[in-house]
C-alpha positions in Angstrom: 138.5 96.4 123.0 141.1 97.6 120.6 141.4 95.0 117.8 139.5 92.9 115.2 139.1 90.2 117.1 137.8 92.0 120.2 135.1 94.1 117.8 132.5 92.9 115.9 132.7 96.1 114.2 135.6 95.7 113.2 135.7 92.4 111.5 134.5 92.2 107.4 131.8 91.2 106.3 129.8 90.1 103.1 126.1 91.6 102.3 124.2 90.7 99.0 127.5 90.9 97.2 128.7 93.9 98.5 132.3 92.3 100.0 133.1 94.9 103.6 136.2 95.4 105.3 134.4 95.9 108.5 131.0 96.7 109.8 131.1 100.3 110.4 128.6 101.7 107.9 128.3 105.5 107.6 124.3 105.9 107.3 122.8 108.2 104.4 122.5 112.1 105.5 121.2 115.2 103.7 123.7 117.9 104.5 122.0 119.9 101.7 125.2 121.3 100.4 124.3 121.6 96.2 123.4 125.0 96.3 122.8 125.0 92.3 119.9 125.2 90.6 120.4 121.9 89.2 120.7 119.9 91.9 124.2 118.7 90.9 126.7 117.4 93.6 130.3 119.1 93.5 133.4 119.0 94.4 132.9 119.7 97.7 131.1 116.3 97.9 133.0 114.2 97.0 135.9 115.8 98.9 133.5 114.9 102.0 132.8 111.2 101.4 136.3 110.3 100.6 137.2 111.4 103.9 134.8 108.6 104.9 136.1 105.7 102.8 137.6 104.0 105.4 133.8 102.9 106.3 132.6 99.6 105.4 130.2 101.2 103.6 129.0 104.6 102.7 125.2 105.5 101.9 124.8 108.4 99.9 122.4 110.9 101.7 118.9 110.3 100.0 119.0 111.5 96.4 115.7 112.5 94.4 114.9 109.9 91.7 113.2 113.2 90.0 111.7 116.6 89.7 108.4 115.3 91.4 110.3 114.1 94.4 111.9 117.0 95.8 110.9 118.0 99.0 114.2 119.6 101.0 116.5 122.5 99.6 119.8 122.2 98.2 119.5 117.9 98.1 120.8 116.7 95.1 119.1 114.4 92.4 120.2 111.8 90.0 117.6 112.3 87.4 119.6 113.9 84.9 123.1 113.6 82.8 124.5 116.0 84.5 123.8 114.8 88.1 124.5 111.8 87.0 128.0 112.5 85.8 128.6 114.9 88.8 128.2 111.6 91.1 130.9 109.4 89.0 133.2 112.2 89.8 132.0 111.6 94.1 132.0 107.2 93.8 135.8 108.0 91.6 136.8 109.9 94.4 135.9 107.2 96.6 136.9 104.0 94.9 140.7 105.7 94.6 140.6 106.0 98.5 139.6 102.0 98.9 136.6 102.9 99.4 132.9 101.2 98.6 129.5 103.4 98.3 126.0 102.9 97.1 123.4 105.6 96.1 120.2 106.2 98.0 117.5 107.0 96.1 114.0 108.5 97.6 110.9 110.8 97.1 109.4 113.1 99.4 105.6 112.7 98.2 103.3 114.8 100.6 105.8 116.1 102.9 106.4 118.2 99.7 105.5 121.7 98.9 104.2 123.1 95.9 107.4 125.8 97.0 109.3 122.5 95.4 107.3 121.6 92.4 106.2 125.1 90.6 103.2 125.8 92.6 101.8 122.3 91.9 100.4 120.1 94.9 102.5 117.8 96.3 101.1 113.9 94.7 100.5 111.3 97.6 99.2 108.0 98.0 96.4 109.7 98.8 94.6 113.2 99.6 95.6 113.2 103.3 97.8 115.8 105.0 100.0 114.8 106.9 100.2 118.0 108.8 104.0 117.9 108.7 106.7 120.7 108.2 108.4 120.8 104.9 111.8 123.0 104.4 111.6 125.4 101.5 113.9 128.5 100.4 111.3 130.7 102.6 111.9 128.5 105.8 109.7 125.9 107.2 106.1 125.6 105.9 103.5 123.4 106.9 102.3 120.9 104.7 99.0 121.0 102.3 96.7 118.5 101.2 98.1 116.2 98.3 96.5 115.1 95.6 96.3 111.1 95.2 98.4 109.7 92.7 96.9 107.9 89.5 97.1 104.5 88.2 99.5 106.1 85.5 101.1 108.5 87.6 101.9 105.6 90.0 103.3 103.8 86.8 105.5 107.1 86.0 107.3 107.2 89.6 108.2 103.3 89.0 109.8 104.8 85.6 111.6 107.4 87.8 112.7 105.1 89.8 114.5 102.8 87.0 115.9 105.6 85.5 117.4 106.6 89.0 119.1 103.6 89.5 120.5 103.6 85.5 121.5 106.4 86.2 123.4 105.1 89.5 125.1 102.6 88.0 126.4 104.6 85.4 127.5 106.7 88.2 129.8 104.5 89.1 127.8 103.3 92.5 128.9 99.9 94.2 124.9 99.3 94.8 121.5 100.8 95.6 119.7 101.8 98.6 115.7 102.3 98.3 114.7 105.0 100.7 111.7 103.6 102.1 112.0 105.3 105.9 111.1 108.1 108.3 107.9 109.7 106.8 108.4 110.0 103.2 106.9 108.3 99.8 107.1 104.5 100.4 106.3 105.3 104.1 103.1 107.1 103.5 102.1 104.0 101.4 102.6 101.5 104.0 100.9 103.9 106.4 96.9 103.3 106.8 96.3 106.4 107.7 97.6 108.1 104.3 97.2 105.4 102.1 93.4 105.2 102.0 93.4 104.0 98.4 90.8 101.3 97.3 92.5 100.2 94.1 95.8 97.6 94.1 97.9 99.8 96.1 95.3 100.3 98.9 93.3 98.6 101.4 95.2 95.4 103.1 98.9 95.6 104.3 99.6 93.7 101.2 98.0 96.1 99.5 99.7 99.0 100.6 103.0 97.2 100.5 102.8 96.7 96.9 104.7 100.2 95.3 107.6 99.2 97.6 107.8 95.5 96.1 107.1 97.0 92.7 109.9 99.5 93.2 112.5 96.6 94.6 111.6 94.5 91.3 112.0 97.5 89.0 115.6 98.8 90.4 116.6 94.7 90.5 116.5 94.3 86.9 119.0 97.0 87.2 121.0 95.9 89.4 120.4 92.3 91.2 119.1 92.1 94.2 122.1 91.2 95.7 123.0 94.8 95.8 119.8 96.8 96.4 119.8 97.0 99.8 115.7 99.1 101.7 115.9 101.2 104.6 112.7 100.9 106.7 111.3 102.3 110.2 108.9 100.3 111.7 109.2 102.5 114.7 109.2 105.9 113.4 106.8 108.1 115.7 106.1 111.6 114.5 103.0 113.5 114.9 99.5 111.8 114.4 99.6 110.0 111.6 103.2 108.4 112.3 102.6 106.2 115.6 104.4 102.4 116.1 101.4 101.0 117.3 100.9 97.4 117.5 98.6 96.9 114.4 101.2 98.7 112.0 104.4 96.8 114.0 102.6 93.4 112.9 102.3 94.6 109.3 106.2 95.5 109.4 106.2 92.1 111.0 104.9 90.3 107.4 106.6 92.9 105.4 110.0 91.7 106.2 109.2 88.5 106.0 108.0 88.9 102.7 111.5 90.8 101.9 113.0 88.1 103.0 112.0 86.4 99.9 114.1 89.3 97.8 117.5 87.8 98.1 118.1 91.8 98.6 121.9 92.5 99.6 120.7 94.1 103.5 117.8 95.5 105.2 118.6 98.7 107.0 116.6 99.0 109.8 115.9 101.7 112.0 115.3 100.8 115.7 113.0 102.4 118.5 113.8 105.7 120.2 115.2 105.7 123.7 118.8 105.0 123.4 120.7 102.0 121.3 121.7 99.2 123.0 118.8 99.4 125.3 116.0 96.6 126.1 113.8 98.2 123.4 116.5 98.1 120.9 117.7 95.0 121.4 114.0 93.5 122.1 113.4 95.6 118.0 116.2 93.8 116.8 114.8 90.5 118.1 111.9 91.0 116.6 113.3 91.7 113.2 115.4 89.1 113.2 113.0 86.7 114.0 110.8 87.9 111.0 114.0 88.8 108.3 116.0 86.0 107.2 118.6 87.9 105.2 121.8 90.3 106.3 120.3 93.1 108.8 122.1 96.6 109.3 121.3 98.5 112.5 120.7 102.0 112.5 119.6 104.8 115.3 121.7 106.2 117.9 124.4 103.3 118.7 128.0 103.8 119.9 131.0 101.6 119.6 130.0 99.7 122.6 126.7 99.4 121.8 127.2 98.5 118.0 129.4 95.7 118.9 127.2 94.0 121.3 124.6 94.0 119.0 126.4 92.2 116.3 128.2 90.2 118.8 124.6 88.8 120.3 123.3 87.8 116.6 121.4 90.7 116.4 122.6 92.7 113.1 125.5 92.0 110.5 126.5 95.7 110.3 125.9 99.1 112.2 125.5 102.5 110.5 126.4 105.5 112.2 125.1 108.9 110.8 125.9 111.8 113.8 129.0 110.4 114.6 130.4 110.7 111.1 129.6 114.2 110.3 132.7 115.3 113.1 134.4 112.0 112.5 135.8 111.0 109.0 138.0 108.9 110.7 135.3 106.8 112.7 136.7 103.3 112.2 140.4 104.2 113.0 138.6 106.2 116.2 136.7 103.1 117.5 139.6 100.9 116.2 142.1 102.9 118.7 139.2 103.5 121.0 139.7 107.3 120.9 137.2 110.2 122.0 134.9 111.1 119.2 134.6 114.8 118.1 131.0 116.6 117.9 129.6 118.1 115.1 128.7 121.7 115.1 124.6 121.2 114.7 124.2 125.0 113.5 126.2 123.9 110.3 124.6 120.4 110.0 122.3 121.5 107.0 124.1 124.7 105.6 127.6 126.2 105.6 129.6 125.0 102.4 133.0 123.7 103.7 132.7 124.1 106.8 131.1 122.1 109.7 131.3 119.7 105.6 134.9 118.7 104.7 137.0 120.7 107.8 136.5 117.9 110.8 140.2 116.7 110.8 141.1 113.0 111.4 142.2 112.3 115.0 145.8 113.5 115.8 145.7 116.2 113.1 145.4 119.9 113.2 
């Protein structure tokens, strides 16, 4: 397969309404590279995501929505004017190159440190540890016991949260993407064994689900729905309070159907470990689909081959691709041609400045 009519991938598409040129999404990644003390993206940036505009769509890696959600070094926010600013100068960059991008926003909540937030405790649905490892200028650190969020501090997140996607669209973003994956903030909401809350935001899966519908209202009266996209996990598996099992599958099981009633632009969805385009992934993305009734963008591990059989069995409208592009700017001309991808230097994944960043050349160049 060589052309657009022989790959899925290939072929454009229309989510929410965010119009595509193809389905080749590059997923959101933190490559920690704003080494300031405000947290402001640079040049360097938005050098790297141009070189990716030929995607579909880029996701920015996960930005904080404010100084209470930082949890990783050198990942930059969009809280302020001048991070705000910093990212019109990145989506400029990227609209002169053809290309389309949206702005992930996220919070870490008790995977935080107080090495993040001035010596106070990381706040959390509730007072659980999570007994995960959070990455601070020291070097890994083992997480502490949160404190449980207020009422009103719950009330203030939703405020940084609006703010965050003001500030994106003033940015210049094409739409909005609501971090809600892996272990972090939304996450540890959904999750029963953090979230042991007894007030509106605890107790039943409805319950627990209800910051994340709060938060998809909030940013839509910014936005529209139609180009908010959530990133979920159902099968996310990490230590002991992290685990797919059956009773928290079936709660992702009503949660999407409930998102279904969002008129959101896409759910990105993360599928089961073990290999894409496997019998897990594709029984996942069954499942999803049979429980989502909107636009559905496939995330975790797939290759050309496996991306387009997906889409070509009804099983996703779009595929992100997050290793791949880190070595790859050029990843749709590469599975367009069917060329040999490049691989990323992992030691430079998270640190390094230019390079291992912006120096991957396009296939056929020195």
């Amino acid at each position: 397969m060589s052309d657009t009519a022989s790959q899925p991938l290939l072929r454009p598409v229309r989510l929410g309404a965010l119009d595509l040129p193809n389905r080749v999404l590059m997923a959101p990644m933190t490559r920690a590279r704003a080494t300031n003390a405000e947290l402001v993206p640079t040049a360097l940036h938005a050098a790297y995501y141009t070189q990716r505009a030929s995607a579909g769509l880029i996701v920015s890696e996960g930005t904080w929505v404010g100084p209470d959600a930082i949890g990783y070094i050198h990942v930059p926010g969009i809280w302020t004017d001048a991070q705000t600013a910093a990212w019109a100068q990145v989506t400029d960059a990227v609209h002169a190159a053809g290309g389309r991008i949206v702005s992930q926003i996220g919070h870490l909540g008790a995977l935080s440190h107080p090495d993040h937030l001035g010596g106070r405790l990381p706040a959390a649905p509730s007072a659980v540890n999570p007994h995960e490892m959070s990455y601070t200028h020291d070097g890994p650190k083992e997480t502490v016991t949160p404190r449980a969020l207020t009422g009103a501090e719950i009330a203030a997140a939703l405020d940084d949260y609006r703010r965050a996607a003001e500030n994106a669209r003033r940015a210049g973003f094409d739409g909005l993407e609501i971090h809600a994956q892996g272990n972090h903030f939304i996450a540890q909401f959904l999750n029963p064994r953090l979230n042991r809350r007894t007030d509106a935001y605890g107790g039943s899966a409805e319950n627990r689900a209800r910051l994340l519908f709060d938060i998809v209202e909030t940013v839509s009266e910014v936005w529209g729905a139609d180009r908010v996209g959530v990133k979920l996990s159902p099968y996310w598996r990490n230590g002991t309070t992290f685990t797919a099992d059956e009773e928290l599958l079936a709660d992702y099981d009503q949660l999407l159907k409930r998102l279904g009633d969002c008129d959101l632009a896409y759910l990105h969805l993360v599928g089961p470990d073990g290999g894409a385009g496997g019998d897990d992934t594709l029984t996942a993305f069954g499942r999803f689909r049979a429980h989502y009734r909107g636009s559905v963008v496939a995330n975790h591990g797939f290759t050309r081959e496996s991306g387009n059989d997906l889409i070509a069995r009804g099983l996703a409208d779009a595929v992100s691709f997050g290793a791949p592009y880190i070595a790859n700017p050029d990843l749709v001309e590469r599975f367009a041609q069917g060329l040999p991808l490049a691989e990323g230097d992992r030691e430079t994944y998270y640190s390094g400045g230019e390079r291992g960043y912006t120096d991957y050349p396009a296939a056929g160049r020195p």
